[in-house]
PDB file of N, CA, C and O in Angstrom:
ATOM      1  N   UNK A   1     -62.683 -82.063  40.425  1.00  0.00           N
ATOM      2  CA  UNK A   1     -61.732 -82.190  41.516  1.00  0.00           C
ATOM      3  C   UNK A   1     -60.813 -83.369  41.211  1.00  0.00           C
ATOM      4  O   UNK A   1     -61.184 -84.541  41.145  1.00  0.00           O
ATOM      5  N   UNK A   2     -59.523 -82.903  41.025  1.00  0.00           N
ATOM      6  CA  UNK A   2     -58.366 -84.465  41.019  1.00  0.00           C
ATOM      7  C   UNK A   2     -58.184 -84.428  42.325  1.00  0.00           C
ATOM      8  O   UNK A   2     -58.617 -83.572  43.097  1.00  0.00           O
ATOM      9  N   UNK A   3     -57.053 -86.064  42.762  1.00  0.00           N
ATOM     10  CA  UNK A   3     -56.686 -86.360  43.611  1.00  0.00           C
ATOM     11  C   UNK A   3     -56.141 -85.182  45.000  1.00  0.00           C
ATOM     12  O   UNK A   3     -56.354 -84.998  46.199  1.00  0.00           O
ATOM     13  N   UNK A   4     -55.251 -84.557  43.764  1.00  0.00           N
ATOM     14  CA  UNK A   4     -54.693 -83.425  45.087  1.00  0.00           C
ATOM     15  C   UNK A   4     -55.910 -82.473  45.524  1.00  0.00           C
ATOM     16  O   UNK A   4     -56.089 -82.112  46.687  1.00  0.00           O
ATOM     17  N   UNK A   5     -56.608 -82.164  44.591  1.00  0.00           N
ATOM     18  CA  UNK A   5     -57.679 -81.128  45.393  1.00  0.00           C
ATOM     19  C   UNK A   5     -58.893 -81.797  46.810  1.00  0.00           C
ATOM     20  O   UNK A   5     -59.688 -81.397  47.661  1.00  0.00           O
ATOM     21  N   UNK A   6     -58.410 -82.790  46.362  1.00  0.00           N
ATOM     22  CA  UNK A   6     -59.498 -84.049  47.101  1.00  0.00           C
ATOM     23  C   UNK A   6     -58.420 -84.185  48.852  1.00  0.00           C
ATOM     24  O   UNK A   6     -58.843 -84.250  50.007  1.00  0.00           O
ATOM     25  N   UNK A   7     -57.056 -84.183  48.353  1.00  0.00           N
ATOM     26  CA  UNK A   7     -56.762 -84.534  49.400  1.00  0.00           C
ATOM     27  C   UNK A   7     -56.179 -83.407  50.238  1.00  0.00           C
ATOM     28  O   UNK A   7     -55.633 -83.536  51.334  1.00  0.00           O
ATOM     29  N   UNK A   8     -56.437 -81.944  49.355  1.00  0.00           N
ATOM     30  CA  UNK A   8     -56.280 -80.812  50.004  1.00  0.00           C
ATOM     31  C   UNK A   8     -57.850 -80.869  51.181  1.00  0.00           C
ATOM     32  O   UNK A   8     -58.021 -80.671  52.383  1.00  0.00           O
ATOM     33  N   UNK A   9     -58.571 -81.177  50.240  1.00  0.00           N
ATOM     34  CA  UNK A   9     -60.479 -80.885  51.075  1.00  0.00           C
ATOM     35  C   UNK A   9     -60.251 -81.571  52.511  1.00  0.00           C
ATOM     36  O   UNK A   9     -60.468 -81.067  53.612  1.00  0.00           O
ATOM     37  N   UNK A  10     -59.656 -83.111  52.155  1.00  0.00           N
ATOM     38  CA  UNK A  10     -59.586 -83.824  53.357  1.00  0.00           C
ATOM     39  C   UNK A  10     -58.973 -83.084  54.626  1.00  0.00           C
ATOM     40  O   UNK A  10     -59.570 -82.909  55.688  1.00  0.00           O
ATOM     41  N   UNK A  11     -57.635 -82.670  54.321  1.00  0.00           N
ATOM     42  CA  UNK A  11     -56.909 -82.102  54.983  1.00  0.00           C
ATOM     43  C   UNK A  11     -57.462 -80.918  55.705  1.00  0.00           C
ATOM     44  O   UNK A  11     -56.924 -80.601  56.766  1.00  0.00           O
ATOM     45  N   UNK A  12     -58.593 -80.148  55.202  1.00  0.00           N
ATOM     46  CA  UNK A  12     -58.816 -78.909  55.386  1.00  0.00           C
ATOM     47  C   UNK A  12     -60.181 -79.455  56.617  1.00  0.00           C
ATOM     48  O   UNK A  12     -60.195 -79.555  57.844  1.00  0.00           O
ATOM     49  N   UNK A  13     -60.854 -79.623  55.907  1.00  0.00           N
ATOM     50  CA  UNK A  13     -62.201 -80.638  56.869  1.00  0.00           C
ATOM     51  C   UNK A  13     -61.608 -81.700  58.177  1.00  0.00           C
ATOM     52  O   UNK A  13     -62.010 -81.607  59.337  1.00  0.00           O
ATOM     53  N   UNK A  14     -60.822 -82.462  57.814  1.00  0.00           N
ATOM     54  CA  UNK A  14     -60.316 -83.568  58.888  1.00  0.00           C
ATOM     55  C   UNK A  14     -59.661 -82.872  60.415  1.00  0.00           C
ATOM     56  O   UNK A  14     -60.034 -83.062  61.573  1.00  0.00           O
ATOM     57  N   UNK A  15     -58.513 -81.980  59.852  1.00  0.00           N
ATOM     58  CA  UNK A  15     -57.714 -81.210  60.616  1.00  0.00           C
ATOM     59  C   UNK A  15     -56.014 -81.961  60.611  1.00  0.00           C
ATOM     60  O   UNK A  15     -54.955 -81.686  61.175  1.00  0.00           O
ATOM     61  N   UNK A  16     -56.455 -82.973  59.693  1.00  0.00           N
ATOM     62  CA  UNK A  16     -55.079 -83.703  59.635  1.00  0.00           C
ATOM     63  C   UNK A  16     -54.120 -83.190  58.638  1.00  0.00           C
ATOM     64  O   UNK A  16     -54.680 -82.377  57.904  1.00  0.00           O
ATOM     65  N   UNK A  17     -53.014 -83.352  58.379  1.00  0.00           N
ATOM     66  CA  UNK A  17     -51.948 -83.018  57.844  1.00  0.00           C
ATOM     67  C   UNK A  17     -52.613 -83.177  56.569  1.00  0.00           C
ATOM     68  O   UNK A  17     -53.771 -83.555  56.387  1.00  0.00           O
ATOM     69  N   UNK A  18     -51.508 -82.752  55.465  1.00  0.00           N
ATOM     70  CA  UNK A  18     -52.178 -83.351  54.209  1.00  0.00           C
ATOM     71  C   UNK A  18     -51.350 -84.452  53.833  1.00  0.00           C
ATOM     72  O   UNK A  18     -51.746 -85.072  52.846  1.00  0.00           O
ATOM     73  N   UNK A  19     -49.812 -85.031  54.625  1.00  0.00           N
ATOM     74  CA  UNK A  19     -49.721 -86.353  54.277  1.00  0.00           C
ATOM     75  C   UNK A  19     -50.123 -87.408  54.814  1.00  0.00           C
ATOM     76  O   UNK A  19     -49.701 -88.505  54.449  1.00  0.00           O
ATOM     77  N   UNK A  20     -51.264 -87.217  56.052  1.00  0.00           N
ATOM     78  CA  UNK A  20     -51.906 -88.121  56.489  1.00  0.00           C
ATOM     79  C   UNK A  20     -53.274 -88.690  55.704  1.00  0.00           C
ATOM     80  O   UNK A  20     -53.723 -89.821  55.518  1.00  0.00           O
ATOM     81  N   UNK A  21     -53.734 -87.267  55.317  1.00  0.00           N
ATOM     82  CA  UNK A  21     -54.605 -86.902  54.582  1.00  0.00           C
ATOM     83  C   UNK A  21     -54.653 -88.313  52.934  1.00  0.00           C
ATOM     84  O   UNK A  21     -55.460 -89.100  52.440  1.00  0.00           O
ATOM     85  N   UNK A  22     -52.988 -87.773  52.668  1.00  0.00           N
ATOM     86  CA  UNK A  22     -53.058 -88.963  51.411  1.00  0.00           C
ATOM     87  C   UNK A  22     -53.215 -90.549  51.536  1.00  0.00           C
ATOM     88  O   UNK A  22     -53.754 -91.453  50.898  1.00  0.00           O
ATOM     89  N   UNK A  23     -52.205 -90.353  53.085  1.00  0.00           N
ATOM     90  CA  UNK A  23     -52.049 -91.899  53.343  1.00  0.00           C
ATOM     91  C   UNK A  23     -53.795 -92.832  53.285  1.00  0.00           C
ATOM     92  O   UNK A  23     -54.033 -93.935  52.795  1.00  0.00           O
ATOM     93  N   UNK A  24     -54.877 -91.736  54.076  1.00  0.00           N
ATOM     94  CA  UNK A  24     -55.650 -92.552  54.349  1.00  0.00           C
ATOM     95  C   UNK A  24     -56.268 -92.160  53.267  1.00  0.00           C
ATOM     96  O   UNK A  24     -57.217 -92.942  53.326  1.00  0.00           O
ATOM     97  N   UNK A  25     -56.492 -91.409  52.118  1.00  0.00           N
ATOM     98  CA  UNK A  25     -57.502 -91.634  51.161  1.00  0.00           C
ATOM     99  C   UNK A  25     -56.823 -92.812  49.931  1.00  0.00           C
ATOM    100  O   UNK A  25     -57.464 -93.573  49.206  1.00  0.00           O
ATOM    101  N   UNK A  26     -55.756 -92.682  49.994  1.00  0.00           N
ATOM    102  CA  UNK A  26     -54.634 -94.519  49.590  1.00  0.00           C
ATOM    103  C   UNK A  26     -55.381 -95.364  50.107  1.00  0.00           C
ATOM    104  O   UNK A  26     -56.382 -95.807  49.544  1.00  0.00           O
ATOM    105  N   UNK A  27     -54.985 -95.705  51.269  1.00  0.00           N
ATOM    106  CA  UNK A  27     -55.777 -96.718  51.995  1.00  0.00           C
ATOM    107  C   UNK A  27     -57.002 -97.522  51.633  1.00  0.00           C
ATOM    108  O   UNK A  27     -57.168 -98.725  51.432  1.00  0.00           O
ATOM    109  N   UNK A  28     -57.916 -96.334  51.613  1.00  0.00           N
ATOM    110  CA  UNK A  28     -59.827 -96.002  51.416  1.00  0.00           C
ATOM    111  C   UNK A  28     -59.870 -96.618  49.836  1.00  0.00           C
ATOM    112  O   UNK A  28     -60.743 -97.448  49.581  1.00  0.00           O
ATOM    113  N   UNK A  29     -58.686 -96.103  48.524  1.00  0.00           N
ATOM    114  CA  UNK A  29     -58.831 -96.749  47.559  1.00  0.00           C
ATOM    115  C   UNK A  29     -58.110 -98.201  47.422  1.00  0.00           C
ATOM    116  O   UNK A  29     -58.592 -99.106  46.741  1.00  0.00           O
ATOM    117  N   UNK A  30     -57.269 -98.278  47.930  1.00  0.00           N
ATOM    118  CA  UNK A  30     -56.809 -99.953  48.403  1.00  0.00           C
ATOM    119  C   UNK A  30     -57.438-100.422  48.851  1.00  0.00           C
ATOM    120  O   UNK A  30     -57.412-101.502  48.260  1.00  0.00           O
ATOM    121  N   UNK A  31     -58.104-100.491  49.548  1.00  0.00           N
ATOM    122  CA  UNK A  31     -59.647-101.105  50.291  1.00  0.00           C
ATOM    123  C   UNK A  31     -60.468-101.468  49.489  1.00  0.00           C
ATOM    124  O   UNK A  31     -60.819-102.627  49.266  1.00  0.00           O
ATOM    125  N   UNK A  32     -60.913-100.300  48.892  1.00  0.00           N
ATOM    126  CA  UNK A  32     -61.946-100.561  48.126  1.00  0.00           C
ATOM    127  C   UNK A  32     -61.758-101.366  46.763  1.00  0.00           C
ATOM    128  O   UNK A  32     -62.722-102.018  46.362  1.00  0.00           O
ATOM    129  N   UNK A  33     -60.438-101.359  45.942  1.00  0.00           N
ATOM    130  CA  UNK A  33     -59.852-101.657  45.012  1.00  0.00           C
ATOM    131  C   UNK A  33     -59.738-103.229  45.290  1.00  0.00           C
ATOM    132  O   UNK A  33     -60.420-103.984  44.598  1.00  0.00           O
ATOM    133  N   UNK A  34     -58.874-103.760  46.309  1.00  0.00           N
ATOM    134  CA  UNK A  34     -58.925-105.306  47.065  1.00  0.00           C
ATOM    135  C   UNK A  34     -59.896-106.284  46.770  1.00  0.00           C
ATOM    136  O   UNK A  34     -59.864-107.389  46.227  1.00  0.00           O
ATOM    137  N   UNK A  35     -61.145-105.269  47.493  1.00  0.00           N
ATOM    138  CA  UNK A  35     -62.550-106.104  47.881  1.00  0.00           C
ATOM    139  C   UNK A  35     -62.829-106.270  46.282  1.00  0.00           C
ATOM    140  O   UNK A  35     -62.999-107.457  46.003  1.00  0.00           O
ATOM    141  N   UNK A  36     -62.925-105.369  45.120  1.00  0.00           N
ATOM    142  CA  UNK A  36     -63.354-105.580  43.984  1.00  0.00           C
ATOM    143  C   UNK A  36     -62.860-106.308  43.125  1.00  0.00           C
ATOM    144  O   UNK A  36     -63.560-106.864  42.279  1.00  0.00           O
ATOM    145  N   UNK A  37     -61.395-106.454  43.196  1.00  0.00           N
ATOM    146  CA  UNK A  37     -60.563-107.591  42.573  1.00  0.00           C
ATOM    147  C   UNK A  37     -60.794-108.854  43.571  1.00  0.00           C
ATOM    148  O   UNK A  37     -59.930-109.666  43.238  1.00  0.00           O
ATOM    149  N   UNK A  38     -61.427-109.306  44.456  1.00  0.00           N
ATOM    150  CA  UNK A  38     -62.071-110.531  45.422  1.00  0.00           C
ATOM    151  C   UNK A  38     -62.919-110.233  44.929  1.00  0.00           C
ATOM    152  O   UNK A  38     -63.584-110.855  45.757  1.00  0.00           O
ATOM    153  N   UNK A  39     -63.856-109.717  44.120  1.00  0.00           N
ATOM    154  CA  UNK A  39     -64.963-109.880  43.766  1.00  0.00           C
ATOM    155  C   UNK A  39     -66.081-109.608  44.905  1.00  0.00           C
ATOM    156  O   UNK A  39     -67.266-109.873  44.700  1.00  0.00           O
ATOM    157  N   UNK A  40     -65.818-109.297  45.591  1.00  0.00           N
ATOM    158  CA  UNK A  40     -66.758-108.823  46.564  1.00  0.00           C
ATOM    159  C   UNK A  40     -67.417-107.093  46.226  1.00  0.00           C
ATOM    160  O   UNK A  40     -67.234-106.657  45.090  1.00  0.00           O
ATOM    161  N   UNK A  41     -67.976-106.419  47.004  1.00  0.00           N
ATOM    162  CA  UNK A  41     -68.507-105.296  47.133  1.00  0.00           C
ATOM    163  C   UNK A  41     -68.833-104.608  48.296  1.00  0.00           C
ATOM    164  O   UNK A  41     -69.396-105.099  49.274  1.00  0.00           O
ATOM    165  N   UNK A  42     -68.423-103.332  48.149  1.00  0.00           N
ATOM    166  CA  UNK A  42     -68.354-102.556  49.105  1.00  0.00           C
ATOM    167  C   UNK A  42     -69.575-101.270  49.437  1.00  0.00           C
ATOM    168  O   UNK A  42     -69.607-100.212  48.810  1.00  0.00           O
ATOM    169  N   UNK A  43     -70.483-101.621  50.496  1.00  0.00           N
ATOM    170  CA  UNK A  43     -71.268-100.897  50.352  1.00  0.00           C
ATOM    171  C   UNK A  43     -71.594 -99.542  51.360  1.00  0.00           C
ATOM    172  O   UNK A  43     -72.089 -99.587  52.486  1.00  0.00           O
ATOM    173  N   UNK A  44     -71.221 -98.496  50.706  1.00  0.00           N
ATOM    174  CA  UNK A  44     -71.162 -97.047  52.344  1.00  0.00           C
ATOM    175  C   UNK A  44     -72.371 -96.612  52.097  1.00  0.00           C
ATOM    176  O   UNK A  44     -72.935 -96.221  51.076  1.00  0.00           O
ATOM    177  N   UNK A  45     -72.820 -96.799  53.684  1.00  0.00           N
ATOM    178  CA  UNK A  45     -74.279 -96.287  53.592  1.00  0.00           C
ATOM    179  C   UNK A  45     -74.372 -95.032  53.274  1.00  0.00           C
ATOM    180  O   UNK A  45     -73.291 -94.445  53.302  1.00  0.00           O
ATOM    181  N   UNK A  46     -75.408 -94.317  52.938  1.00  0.00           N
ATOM    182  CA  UNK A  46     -75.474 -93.040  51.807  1.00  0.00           C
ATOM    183  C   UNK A  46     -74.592 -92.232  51.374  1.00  0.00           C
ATOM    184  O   UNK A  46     -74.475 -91.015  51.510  1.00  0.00           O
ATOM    185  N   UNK A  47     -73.791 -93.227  50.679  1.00  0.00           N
ATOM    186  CA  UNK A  47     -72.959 -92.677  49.545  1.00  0.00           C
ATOM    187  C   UNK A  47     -73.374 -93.330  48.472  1.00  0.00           C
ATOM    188  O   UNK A  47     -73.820 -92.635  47.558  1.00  0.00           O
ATOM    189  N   UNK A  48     -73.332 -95.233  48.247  1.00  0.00           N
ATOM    190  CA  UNK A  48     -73.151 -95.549  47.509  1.00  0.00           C
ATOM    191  C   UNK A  48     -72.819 -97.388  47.381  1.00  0.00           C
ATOM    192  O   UNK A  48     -72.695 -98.073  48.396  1.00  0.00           O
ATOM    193  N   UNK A  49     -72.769 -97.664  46.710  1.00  0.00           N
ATOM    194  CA  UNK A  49     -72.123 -99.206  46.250  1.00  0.00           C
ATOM    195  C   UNK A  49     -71.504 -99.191  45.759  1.00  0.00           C
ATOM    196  O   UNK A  49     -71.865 -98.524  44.789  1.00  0.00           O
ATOM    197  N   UNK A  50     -69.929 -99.710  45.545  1.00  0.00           N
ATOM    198  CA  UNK A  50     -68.885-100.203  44.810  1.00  0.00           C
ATOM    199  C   UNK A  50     -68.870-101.908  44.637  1.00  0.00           C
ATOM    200  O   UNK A  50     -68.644-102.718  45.535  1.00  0.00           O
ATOM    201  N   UNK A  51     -69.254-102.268  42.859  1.00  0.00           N
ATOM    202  CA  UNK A  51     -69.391-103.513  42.718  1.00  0.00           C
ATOM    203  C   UNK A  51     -68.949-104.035  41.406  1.00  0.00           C
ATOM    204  O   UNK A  51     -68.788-103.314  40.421  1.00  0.00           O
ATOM    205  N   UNK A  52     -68.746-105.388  41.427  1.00  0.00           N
ATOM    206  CA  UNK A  52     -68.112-105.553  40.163  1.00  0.00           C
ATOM    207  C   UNK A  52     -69.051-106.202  38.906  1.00  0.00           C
ATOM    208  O   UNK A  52     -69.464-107.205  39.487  1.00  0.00           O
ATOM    209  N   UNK A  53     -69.547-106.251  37.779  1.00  0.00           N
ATOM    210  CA  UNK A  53     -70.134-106.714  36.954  1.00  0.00           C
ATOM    211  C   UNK A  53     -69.205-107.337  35.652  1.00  0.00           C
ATOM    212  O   UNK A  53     -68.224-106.771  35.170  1.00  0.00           O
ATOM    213  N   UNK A  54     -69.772-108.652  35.211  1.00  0.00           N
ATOM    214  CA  UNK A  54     -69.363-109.210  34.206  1.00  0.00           C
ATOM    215  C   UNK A  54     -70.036-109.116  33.010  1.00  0.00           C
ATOM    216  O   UNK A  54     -71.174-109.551  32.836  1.00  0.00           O
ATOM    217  N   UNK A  55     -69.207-108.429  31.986  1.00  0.00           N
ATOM    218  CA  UNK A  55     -69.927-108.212  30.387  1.00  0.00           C
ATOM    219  C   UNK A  55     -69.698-109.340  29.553  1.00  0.00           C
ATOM    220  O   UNK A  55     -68.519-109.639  29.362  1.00  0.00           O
ATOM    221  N   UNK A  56     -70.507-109.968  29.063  1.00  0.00           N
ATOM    222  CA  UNK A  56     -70.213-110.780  27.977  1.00  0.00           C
ATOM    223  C   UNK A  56     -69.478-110.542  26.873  1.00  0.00           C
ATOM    224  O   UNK A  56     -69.411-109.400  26.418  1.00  0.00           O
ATOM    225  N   UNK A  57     -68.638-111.901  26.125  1.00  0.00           N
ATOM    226  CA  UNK A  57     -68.228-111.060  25.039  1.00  0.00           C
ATOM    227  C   UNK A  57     -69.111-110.891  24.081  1.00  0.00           C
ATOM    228  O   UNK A  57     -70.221-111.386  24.274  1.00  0.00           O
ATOM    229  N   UNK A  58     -68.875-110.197  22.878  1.00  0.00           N
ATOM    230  CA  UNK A  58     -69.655-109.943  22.012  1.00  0.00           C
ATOM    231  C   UNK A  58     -68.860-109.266  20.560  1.00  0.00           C
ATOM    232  O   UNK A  58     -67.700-108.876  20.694  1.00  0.00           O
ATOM    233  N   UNK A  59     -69.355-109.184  19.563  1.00  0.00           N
ATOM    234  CA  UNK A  59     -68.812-109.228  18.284  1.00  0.00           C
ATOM    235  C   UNK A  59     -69.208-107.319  18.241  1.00  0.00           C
ATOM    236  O   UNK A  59     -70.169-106.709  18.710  1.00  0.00           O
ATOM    237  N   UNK A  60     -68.201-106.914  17.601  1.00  0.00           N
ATOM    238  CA  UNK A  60     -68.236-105.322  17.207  1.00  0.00           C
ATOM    239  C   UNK A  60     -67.652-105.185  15.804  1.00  0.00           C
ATOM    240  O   UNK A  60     -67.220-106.089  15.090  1.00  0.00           O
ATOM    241  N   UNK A  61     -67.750-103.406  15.455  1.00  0.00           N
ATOM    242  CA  UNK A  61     -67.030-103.177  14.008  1.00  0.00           C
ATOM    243  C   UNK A  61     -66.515-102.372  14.641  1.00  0.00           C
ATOM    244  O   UNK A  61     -66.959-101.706  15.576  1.00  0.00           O
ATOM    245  N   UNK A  62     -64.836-102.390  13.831  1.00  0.00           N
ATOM    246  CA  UNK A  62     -64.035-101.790  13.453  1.00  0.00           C
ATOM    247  C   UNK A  62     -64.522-100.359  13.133  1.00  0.00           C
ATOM    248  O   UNK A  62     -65.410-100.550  12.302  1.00  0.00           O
ATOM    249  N   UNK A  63     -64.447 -99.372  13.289  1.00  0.00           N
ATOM    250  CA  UNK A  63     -65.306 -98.111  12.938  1.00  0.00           C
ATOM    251  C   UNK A  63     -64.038 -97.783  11.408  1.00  0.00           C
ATOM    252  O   UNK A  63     -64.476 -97.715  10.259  1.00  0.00           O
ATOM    253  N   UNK A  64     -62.801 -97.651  11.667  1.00  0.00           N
ATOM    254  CA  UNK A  64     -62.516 -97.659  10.845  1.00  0.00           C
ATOM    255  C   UNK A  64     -61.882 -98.756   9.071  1.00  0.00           C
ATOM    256  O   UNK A  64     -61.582 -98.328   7.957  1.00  0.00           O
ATOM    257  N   UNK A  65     -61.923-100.138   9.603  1.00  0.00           N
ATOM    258  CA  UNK A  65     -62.088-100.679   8.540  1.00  0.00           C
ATOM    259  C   UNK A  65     -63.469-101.441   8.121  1.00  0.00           C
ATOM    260  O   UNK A  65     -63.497-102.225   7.172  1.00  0.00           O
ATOM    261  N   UNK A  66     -64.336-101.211   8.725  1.00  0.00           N
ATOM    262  CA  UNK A  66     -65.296-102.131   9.039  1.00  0.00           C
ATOM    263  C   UNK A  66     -65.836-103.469   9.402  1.00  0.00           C
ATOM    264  O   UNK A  66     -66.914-104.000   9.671  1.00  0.00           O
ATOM    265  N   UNK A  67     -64.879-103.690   9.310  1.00  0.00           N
ATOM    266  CA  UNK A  67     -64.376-105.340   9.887  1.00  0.00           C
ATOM    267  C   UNK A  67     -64.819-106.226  11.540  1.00  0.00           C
ATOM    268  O   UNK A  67     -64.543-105.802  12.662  1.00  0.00           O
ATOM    269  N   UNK A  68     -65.466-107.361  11.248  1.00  0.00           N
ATOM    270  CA  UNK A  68     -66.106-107.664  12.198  1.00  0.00           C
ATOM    271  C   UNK A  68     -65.086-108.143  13.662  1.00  0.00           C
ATOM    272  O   UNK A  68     -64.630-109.281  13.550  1.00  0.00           O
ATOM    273  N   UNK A  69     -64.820-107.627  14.577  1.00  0.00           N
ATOM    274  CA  UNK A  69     -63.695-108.303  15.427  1.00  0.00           C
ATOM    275  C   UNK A  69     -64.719-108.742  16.717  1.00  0.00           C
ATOM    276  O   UNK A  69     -65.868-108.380  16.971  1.00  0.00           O
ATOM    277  N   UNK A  70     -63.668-109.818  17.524  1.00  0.00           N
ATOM    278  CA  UNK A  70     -64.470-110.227  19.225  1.00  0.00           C
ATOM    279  C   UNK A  70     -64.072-109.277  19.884  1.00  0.00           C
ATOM    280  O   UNK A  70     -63.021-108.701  19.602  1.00  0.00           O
ATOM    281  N   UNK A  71     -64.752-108.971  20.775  1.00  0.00           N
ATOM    282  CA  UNK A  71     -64.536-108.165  22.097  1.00  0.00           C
ATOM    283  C   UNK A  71     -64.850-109.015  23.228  1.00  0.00           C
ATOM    284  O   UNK A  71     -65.947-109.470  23.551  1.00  0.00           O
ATOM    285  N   UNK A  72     -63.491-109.189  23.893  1.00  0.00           N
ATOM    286  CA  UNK A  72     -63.812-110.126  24.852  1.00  0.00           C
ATOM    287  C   UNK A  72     -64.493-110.094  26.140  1.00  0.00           C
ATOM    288  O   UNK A  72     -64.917-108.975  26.429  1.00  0.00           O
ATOM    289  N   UNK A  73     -64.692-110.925  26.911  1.00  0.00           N
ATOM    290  CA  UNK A  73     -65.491-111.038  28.214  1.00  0.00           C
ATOM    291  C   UNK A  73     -64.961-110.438  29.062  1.00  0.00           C
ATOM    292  O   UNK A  73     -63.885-110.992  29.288  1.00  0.00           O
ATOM    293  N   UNK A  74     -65.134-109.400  29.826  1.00  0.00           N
ATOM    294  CA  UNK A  74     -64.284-108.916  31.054  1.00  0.00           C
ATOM    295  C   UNK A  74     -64.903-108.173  31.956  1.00  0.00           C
ATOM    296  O   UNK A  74     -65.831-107.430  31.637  1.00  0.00           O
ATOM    297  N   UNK A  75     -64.499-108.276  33.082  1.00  0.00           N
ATOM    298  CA  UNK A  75     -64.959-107.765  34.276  1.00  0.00           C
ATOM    299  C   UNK A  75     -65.030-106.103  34.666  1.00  0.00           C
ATOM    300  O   UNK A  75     -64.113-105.359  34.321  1.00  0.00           O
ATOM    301  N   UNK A  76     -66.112-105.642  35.356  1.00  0.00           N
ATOM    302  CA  UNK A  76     -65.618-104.057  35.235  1.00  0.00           C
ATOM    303  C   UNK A  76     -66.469-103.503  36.667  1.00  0.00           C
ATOM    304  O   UNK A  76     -67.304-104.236  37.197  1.00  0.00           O
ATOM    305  N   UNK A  77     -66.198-102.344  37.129  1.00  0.00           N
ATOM    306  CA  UNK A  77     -66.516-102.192  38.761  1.00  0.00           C
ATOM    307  C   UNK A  77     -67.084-100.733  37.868  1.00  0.00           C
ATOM    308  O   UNK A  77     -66.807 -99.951  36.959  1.00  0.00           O
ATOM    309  N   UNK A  78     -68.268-101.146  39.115  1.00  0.00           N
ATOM    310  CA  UNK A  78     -69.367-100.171  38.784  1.00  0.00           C
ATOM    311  C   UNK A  78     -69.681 -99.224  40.061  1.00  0.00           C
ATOM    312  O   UNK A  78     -68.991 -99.324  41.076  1.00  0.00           O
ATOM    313  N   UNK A  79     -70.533 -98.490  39.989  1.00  0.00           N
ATOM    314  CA  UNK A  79     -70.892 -97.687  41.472  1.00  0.00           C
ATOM    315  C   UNK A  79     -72.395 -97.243  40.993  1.00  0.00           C
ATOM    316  O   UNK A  79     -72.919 -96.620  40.069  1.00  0.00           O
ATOM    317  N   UNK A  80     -72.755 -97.921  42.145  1.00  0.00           N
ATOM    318  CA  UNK A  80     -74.390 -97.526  42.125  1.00  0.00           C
ATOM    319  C   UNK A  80     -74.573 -96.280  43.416  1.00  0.00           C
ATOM    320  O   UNK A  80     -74.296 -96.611  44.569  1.00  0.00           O
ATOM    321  N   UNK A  81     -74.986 -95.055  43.159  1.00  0.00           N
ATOM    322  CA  UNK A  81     -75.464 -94.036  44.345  1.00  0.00           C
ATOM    323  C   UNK A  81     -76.392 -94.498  45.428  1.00  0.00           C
ATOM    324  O   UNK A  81     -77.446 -95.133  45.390  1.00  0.00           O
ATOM    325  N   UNK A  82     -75.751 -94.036  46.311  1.00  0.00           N
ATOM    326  CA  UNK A  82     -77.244 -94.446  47.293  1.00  0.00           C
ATOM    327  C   UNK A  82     -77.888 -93.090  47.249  1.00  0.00           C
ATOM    328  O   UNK A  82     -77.376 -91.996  47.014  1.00  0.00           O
ATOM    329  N   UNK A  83     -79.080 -93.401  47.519  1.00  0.00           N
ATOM    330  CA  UNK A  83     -80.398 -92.496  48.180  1.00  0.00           C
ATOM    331  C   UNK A  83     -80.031 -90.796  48.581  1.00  0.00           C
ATOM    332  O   UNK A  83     -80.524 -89.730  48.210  1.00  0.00           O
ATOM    333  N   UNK A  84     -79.299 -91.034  49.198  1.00  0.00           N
ATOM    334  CA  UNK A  84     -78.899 -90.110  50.291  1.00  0.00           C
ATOM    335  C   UNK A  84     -77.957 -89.407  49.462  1.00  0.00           C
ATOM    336  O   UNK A  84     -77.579 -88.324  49.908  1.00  0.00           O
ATOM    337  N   UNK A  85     -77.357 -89.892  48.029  1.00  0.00           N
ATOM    338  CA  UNK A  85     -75.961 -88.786  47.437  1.00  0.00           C
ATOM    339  C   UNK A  85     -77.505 -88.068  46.309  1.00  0.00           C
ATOM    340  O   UNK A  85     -77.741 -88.637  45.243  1.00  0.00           O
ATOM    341  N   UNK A  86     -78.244 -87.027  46.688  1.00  0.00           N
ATOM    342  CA  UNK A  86     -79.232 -86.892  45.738  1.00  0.00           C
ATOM    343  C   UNK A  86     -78.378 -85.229  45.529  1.00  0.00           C
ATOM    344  O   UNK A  86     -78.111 -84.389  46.388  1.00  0.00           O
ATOM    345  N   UNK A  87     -78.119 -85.225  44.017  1.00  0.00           N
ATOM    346  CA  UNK A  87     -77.533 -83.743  43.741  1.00  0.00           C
ATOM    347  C   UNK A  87     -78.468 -82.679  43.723  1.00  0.00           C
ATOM    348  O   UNK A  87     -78.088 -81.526  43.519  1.00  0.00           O
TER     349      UNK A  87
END
């Protein structure tokens, strides 16, 4: 499912338009996007956690020259399932 099919579902389930539909699933990812660049985390009860984790840097190869390069330290947003999203 991409964005538009997502915000067709909304539209269809909600009863709202489908440009209301976009505005607030915008929103829902601005929200959530915000809190993770604050470094904070966002947690919806049985869906899930949206959170951010820090990787160390660390040394890799080049796959194609073989050559040892850094890979630097950087931040990356993760999502842990809750309980309740069981497929």
């Amino acid at each position: 499912m991409n964005k538009t099919e997502l915000i067709n579902a909304i539209a269809e389930k909600s009863g709202l338009s489908k440009a209301d539909s976009k505005k607030a699933l915008d929103a829902v990812i601005e929200s959530i996007t915000g809190e993770l660049k604050a470094g904070g985390k966002v947690a919806l009860v049985g869906f899930g956690t949206f959170s951010v984790s820090e990787k160390s840097a660390r040394k890799g190869i080049n796959p194609r020259t073989k050559a040892v390069i850094n890979i630097p330290a950087k931040k990356v947003a993760k999502f842990k399932p809750g309980a309740d999203l069981a497929l």
